[in-house]
Structure formats: structure tokens, C-alpha cells
N, CA, C, O and CB atoms as a CASP TS submission, in Angstrom:
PFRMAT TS
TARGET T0000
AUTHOR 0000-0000-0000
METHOD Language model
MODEL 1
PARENT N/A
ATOM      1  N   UNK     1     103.599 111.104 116.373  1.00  0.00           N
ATOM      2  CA  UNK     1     102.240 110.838 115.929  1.00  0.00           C
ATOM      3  C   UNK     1     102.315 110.042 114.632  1.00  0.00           C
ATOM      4  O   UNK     1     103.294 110.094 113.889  1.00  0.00           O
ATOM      5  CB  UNK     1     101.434 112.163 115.735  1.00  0.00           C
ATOM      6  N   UNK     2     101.464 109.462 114.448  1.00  0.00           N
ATOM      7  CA  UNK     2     101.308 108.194 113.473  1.00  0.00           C
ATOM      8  C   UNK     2     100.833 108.695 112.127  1.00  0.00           C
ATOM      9  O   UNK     2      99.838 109.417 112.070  1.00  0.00           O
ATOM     10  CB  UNK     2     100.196 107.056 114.044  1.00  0.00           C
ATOM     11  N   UNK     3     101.277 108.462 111.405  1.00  0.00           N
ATOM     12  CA  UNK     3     100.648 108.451 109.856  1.00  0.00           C
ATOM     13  C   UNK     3      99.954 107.847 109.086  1.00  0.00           C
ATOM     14  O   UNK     3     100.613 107.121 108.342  1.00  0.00           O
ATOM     15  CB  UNK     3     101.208 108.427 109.175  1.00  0.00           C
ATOM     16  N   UNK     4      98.636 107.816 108.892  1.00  0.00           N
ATOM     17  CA  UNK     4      97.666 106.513 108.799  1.00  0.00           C
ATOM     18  C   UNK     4      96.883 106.931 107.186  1.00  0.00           C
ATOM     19  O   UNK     4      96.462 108.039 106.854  1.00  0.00           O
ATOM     20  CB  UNK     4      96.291 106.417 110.449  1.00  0.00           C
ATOM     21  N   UNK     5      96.869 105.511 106.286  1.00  0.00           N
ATOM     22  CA  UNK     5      96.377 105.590 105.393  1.00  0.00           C
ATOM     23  C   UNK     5      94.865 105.971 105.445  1.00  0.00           C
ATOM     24  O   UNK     5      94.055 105.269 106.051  1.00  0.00           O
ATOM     25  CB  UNK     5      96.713 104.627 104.898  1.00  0.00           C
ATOM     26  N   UNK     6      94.512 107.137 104.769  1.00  0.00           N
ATOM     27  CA  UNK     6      92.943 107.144 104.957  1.00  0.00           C
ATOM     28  C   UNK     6      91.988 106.991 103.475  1.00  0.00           C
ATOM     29  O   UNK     6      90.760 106.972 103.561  1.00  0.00           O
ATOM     30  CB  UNK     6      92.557 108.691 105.720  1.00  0.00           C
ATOM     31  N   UNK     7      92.394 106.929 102.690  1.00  0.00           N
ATOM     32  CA  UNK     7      92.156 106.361 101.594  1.00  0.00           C
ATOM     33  C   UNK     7      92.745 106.128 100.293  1.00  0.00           C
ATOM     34  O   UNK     7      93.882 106.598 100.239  1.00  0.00           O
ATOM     35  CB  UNK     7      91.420 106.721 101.448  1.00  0.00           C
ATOM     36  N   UNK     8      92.232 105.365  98.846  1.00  0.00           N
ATOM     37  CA  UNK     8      92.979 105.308  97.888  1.00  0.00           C
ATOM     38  C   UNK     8      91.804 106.265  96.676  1.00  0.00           C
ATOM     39  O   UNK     8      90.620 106.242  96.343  1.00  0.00           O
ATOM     40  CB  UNK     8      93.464 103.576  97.621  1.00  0.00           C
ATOM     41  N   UNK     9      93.095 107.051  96.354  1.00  0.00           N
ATOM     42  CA  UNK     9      92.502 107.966  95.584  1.00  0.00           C
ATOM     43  C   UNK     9      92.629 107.949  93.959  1.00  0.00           C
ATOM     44  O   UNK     9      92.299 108.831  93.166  1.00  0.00           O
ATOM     45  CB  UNK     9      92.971 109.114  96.087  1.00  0.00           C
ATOM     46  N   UNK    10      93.218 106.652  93.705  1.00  0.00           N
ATOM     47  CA  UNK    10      93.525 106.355  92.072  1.00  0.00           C
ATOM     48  C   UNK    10      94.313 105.258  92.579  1.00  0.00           C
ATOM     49  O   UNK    10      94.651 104.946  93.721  1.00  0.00           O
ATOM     50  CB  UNK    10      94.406 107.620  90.931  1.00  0.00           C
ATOM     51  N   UNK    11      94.631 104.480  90.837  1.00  0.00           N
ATOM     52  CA  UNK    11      95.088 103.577  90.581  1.00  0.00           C
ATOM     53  C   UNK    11      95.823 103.388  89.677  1.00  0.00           C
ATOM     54  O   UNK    11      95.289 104.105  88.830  1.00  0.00           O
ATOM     55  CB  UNK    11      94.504 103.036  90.589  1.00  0.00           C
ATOM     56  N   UNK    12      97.214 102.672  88.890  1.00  0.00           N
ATOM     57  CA  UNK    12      97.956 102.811  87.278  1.00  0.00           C
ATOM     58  C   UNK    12      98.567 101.743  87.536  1.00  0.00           C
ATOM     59  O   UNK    12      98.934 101.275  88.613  1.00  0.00           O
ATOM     60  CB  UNK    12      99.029 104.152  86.733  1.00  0.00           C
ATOM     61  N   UNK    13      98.688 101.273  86.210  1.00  0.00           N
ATOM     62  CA  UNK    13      99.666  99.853  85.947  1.00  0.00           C
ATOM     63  C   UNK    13     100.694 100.905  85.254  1.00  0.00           C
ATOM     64  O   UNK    13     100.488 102.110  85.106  1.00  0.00           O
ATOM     65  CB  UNK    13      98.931  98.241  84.722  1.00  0.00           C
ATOM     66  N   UNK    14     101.677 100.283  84.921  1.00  0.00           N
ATOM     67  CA  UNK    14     102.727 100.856  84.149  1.00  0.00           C
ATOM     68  C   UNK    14     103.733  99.420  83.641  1.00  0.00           C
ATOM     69  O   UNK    14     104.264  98.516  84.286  1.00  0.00           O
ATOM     70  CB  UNK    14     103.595 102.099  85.200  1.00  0.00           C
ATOM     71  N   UNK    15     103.689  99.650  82.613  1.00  0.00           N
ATOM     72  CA  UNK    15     104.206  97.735  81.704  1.00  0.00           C
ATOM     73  C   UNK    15     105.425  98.587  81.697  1.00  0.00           C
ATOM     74  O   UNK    15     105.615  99.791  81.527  1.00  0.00           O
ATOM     75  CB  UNK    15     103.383  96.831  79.574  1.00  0.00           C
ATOM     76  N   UNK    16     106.428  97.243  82.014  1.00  0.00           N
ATOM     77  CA  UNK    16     107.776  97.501  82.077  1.00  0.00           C
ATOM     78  C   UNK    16     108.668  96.250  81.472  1.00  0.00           C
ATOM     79  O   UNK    16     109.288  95.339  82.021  1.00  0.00           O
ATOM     80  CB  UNK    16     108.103  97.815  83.556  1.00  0.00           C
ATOM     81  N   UNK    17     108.490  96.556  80.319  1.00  0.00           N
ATOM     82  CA  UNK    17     109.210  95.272  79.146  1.00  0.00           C
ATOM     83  C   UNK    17     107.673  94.225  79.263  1.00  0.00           C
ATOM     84  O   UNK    17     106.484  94.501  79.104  1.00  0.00           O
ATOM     85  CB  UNK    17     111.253  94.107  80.005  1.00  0.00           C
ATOM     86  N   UNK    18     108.237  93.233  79.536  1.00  0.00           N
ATOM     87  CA  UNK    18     107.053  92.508  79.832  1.00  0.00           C
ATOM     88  C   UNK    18     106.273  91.858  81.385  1.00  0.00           C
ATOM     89  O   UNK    18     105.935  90.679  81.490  1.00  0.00           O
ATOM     90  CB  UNK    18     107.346  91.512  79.042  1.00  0.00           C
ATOM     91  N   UNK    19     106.099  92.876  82.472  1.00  0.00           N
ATOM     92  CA  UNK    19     106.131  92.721  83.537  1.00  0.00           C
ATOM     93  C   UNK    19     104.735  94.202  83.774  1.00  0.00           C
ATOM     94  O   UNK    19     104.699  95.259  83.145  1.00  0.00           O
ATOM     95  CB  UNK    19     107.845  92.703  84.113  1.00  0.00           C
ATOM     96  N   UNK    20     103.780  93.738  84.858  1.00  0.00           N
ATOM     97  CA  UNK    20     103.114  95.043  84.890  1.00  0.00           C
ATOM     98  C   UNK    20     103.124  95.300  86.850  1.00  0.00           C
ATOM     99  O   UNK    20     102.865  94.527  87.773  1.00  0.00           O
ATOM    100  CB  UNK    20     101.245  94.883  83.956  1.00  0.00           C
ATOM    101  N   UNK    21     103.442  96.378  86.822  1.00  0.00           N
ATOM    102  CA  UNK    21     103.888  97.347  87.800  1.00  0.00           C
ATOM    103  C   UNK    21     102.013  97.850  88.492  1.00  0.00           C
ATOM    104  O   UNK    21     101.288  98.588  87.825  1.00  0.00           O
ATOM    105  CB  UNK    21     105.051  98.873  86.791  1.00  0.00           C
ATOM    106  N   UNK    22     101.605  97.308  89.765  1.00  0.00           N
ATOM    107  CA  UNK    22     100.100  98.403  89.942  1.00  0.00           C
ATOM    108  C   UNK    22     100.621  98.945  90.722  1.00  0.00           C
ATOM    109  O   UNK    22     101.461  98.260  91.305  1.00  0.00           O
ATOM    110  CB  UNK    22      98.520  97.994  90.429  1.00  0.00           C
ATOM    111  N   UNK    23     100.448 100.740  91.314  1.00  0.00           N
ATOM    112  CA  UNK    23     100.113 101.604  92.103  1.00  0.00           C
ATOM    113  C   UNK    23      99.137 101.854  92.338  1.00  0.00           C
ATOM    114  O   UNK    23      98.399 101.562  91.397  1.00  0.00           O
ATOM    115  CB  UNK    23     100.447 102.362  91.982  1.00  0.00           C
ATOM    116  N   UNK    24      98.530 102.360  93.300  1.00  0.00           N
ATOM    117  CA  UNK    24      97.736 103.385  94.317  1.00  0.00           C
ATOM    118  C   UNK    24      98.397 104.505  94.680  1.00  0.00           C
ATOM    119  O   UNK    24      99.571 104.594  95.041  1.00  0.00           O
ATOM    120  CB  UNK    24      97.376 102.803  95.611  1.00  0.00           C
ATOM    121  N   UNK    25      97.343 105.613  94.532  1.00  0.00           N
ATOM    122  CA  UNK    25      97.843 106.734  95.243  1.00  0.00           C
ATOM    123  C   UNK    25      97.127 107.133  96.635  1.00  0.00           C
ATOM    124  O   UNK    25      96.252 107.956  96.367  1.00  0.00           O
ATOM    125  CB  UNK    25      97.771 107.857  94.311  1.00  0.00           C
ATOM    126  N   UNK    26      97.154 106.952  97.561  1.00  0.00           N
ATOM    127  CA  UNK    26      96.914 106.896  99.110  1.00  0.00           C
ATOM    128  C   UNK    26      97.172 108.233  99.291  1.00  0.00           C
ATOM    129  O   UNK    26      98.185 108.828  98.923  1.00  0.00           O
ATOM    130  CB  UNK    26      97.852 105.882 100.071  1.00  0.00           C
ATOM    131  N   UNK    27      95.821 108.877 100.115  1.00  0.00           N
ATOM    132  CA  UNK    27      95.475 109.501 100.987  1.00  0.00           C
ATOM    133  C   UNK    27      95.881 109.603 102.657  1.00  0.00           C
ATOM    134  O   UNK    27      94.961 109.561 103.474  1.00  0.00           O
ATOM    135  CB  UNK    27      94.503 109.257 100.749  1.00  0.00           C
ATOM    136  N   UNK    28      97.350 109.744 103.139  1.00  0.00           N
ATOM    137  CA  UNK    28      98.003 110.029 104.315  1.00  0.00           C
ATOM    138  C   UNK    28      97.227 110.796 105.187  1.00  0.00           C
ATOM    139  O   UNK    28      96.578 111.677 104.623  1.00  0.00           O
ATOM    140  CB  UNK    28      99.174 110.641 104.091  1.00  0.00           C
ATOM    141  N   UNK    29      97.074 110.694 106.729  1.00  0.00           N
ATOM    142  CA  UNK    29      96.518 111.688 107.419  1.00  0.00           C
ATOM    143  C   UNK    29      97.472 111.201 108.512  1.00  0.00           C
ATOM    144  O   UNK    29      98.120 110.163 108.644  1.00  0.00           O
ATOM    145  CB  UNK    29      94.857 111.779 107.614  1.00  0.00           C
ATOM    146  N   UNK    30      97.318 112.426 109.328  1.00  0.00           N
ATOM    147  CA  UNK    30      98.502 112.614 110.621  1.00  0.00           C
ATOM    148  C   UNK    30      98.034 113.803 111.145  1.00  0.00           C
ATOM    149  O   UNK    30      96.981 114.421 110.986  1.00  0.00           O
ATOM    150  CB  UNK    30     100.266 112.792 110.202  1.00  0.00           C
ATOM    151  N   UNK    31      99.410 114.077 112.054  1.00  0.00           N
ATOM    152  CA  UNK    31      99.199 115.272 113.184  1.00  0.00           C
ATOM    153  C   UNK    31      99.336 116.805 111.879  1.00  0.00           C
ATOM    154  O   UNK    31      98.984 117.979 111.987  1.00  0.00           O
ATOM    155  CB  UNK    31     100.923 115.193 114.815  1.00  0.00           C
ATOM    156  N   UNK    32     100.030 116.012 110.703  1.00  0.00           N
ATOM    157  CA  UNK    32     100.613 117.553 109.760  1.00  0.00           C
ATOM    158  C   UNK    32      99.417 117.703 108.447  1.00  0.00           C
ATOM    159  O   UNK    32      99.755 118.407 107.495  1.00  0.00           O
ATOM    160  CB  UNK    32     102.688 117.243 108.810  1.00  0.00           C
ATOM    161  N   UNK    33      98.344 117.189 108.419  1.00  0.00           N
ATOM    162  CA  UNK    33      96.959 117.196 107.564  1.00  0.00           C
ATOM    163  C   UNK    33      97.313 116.144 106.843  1.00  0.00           C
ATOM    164  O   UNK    33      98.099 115.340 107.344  1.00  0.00           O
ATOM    165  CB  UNK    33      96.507 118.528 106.620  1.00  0.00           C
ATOM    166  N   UNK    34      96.890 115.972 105.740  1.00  0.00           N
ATOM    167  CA  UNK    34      96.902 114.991 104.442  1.00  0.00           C
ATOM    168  C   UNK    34      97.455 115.404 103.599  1.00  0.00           C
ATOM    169  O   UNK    34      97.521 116.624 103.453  1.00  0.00           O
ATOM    170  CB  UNK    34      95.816 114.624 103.841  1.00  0.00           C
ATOM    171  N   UNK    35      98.234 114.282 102.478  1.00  0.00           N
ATOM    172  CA  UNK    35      99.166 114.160 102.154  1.00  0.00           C
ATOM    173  C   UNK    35      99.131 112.810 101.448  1.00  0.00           C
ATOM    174  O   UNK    35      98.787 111.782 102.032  1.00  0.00           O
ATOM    175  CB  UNK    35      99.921 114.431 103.087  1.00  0.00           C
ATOM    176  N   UNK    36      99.648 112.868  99.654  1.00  0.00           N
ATOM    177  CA  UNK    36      99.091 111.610  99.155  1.00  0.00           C
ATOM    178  C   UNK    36     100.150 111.226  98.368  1.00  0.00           C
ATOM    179  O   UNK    36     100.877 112.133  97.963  1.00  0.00           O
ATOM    180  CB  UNK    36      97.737 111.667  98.396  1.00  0.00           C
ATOM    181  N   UNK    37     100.408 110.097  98.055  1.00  0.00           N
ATOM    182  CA  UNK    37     101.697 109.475  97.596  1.00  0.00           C
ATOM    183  C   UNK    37     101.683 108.131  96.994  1.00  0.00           C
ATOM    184  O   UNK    37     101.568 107.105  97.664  1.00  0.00           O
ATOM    185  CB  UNK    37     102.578 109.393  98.674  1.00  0.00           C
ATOM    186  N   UNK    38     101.809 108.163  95.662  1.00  0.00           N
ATOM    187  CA  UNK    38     102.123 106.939  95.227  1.00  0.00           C
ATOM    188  C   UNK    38     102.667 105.399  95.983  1.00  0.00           C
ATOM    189  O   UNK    38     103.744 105.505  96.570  1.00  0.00           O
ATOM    190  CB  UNK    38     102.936 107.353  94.466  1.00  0.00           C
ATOM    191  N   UNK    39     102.270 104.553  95.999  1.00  0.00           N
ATOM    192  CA  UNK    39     102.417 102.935  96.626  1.00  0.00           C
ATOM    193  C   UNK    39     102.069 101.861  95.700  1.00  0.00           C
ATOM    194  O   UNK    39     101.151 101.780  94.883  1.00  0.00           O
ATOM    195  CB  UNK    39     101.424 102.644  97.904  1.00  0.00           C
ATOM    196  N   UNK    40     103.278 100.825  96.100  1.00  0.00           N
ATOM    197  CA  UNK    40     103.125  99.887  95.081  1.00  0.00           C
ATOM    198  C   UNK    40     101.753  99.285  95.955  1.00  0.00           C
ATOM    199  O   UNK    40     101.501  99.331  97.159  1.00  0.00           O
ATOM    200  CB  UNK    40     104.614  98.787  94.726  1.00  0.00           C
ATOM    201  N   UNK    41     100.982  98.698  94.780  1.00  0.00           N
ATOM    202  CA  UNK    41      99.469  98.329  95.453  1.00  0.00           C
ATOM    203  C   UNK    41      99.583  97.291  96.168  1.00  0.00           C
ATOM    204  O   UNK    41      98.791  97.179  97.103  1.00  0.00           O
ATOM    205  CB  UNK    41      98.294  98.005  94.509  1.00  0.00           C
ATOM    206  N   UNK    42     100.575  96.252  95.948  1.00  0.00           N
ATOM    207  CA  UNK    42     100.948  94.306  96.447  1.00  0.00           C
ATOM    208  C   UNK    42     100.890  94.814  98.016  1.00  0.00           C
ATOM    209  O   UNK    42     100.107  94.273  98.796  1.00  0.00           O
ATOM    210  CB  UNK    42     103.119  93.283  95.836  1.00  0.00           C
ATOM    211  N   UNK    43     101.878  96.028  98.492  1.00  0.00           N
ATOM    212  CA  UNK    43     102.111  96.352  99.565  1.00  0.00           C
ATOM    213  C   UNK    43     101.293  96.879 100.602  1.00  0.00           C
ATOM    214  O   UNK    43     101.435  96.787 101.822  1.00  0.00           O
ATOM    215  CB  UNK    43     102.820  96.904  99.386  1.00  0.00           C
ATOM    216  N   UNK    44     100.135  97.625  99.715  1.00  0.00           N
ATOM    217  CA  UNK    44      99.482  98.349 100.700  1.00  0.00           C
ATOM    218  C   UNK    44      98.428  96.982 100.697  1.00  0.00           C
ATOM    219  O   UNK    44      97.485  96.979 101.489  1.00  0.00           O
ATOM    220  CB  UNK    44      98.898 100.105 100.295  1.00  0.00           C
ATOM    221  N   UNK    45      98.640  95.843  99.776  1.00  0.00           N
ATOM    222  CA  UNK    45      97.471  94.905 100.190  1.00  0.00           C
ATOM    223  C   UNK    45      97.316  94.441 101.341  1.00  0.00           C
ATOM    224  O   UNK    45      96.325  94.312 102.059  1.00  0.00           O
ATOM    225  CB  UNK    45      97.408  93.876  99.572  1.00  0.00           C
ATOM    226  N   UNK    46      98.934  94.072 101.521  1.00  0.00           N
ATOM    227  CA  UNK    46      99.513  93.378 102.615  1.00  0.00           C
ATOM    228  C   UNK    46      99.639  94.061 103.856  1.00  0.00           C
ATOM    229  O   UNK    46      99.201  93.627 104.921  1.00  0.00           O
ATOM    230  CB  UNK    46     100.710  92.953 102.284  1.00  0.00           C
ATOM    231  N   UNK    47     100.211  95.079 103.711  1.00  0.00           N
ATOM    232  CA  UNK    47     100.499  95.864 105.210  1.00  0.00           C
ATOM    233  C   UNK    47      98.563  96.777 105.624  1.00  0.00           C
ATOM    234  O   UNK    47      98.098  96.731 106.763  1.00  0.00           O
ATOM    235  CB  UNK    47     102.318  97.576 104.799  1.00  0.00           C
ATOM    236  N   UNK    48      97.927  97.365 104.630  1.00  0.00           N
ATOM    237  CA  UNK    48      96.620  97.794 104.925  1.00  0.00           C
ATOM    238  C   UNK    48      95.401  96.906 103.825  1.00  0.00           C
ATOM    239  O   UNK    48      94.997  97.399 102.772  1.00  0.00           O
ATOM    240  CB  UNK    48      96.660  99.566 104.706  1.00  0.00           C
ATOM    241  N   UNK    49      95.029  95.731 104.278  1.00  0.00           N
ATOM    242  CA  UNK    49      93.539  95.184 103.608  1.00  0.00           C
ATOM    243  C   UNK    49      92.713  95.836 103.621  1.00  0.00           C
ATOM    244  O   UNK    49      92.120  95.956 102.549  1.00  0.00           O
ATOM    245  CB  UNK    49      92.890  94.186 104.051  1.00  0.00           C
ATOM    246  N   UNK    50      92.195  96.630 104.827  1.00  0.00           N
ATOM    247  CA  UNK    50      90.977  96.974 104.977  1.00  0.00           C
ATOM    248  C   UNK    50      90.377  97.796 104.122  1.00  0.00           C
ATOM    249  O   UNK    50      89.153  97.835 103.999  1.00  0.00           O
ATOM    250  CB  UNK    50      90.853  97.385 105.990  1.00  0.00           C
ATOM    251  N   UNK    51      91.713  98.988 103.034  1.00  0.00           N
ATOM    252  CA  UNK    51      91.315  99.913 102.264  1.00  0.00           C
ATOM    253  C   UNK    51      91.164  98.951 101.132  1.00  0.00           C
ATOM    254  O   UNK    51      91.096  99.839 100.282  1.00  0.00           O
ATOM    255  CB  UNK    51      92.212 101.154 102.135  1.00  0.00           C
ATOM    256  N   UNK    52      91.069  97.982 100.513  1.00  0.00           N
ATOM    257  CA  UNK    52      90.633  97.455  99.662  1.00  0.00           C
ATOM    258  C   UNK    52      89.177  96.308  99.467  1.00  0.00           C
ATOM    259  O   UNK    52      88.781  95.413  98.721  1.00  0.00           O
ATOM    260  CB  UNK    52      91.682  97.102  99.440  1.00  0.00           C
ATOM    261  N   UNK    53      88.691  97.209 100.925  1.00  0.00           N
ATOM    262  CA  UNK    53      87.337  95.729 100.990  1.00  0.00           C
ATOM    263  C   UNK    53      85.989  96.795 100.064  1.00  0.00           C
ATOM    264  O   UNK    53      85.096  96.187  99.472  1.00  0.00           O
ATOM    265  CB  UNK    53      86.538  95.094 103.531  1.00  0.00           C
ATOM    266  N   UNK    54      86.005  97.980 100.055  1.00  0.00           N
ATOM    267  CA  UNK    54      84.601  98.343  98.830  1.00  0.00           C
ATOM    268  C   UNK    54      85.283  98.749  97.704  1.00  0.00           C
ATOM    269  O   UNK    54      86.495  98.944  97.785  1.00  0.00           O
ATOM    270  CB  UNK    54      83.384  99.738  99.219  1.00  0.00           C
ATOM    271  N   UNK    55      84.371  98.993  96.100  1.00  0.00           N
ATOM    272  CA  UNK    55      85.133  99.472  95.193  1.00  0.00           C
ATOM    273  C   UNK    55      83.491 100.101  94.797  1.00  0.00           C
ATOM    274  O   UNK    55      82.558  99.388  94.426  1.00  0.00           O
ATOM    275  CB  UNK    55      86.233  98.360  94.154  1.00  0.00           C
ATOM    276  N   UNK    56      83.447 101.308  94.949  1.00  0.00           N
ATOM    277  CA  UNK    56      82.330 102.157  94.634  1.00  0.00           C
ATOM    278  C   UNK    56      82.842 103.076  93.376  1.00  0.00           C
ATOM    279  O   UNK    56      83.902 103.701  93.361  1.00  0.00           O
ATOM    280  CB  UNK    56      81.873 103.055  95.987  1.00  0.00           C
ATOM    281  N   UNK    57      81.837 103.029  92.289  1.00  0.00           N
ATOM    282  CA  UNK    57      82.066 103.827  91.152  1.00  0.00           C
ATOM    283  C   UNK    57      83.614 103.756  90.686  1.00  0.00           C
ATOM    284  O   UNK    57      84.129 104.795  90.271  1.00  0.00           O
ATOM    285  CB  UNK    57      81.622 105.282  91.488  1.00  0.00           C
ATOM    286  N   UNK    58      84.066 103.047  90.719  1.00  0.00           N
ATOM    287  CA  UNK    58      85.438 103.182  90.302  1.00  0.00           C
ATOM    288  C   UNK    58      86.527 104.120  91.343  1.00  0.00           C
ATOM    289  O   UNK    58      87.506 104.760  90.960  1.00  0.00           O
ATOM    290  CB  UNK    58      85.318 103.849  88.839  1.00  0.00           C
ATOM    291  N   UNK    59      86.009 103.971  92.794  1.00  0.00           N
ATOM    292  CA  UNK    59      87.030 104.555  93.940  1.00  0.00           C
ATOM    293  C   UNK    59      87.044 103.013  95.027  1.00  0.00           C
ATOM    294  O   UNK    59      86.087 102.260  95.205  1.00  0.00           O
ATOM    295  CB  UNK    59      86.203 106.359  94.925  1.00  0.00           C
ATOM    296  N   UNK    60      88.090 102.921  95.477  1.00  0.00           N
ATOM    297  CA  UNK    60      88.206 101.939  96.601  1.00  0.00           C
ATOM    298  C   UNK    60      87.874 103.063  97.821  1.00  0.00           C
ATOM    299  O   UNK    60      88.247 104.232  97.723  1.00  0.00           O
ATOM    300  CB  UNK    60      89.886 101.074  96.694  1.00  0.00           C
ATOM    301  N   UNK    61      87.304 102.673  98.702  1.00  0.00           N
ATOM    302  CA  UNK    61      87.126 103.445 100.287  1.00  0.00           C
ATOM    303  C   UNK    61      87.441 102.571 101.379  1.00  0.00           C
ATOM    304  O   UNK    61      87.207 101.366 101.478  1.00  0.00           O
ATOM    305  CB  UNK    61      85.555 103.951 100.648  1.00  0.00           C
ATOM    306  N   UNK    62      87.878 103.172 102.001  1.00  0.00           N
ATOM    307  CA  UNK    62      87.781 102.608 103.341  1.00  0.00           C
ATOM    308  C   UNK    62      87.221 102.521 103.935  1.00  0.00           C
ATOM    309  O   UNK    62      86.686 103.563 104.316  1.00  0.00           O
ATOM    310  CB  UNK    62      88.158 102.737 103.960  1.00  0.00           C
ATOM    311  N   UNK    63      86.786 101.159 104.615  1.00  0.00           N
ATOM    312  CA  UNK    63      85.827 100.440 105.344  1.00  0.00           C
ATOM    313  C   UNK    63      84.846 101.585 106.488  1.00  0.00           C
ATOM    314  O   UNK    63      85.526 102.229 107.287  1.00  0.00           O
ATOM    315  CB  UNK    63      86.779  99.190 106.189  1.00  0.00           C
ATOM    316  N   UNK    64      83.601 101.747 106.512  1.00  0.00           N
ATOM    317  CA  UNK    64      83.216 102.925 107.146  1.00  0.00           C
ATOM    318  C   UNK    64      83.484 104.542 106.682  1.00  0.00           C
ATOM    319  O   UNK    64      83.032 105.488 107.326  1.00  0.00           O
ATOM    320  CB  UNK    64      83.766 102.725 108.303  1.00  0.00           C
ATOM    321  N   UNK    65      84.237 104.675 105.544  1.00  0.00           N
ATOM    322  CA  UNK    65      84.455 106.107 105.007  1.00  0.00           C
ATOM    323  C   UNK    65      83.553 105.832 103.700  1.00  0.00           C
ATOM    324  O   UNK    65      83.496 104.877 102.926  1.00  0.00           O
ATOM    325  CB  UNK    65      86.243 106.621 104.691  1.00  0.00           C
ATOM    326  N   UNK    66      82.760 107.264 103.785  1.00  0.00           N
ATOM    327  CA  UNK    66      82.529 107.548 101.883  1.00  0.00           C
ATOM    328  C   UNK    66      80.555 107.243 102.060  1.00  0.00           C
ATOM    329  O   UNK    66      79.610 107.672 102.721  1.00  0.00           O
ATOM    330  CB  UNK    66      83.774 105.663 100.338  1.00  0.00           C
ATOM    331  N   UNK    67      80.818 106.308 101.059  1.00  0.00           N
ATOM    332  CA  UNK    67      78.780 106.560 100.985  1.00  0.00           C
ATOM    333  C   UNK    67      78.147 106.332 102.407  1.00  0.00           C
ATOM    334  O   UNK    67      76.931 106.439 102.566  1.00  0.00           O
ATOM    335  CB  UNK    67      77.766 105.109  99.810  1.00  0.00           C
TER
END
């Protein structure tokens, strides 16, 4: 069974000399409940867009989830 991003639940840069680092922390769902885990953000742009198309109150949602 598949493990599917179901939302982003925060966000952090972290400066590293002179270079800045963004994460997301993603909301996992599957056959074993939810489950949330730090991701570099470039990646989840690329491999999942869709969680970055609303930005409500300072939360990103996924397309059809939330208000």
C-alpha cells in the first residue's frame, strides 16, 4: 500500500554558512495512519505540486483539503 503526502504542516529555512536550506514537514497517510516527516521543500515541489497550489493563513493545503 502506498504512502501518500496529505499535507504540509510547517515550514524552516536553516542558513548553512552562506547557503539557505527550505523544509516542509508533510503529513504521510497510508494503510499504517499518519505520520509526518521533515522534506527538503525543492523536492516535494517537484515530485508533489499540487500541495503547494493554496497558502491559507500561513498553512499550504492540499488542493480540495481544508477550508
Amino acid at each position: 500500500i502506498e504512502t501518500v503526502p496529505l499535507r504540509i504542516e510547517g515550514r524552516e529555512v536553516k542558513r548553512l554558512r552562506n547557503k539557505e536550506i527550505s523544509s516542509v514537514k508533510v503529513v504521510w497517510g497510508g494503510h499504517a495512519g499518519e505520520n509526518a516527516t521533515w522534506e527538503l521543500e525543492s523536492k516535494m515541489k517537484s515530485s508533489y505540486p499540487d500541495l503547494f497550489l493554496g497558502n491559507f493563513e500561513g498553512e499550504i493545503l492540499l488542493r480540495g483539503v481544508g477550508l
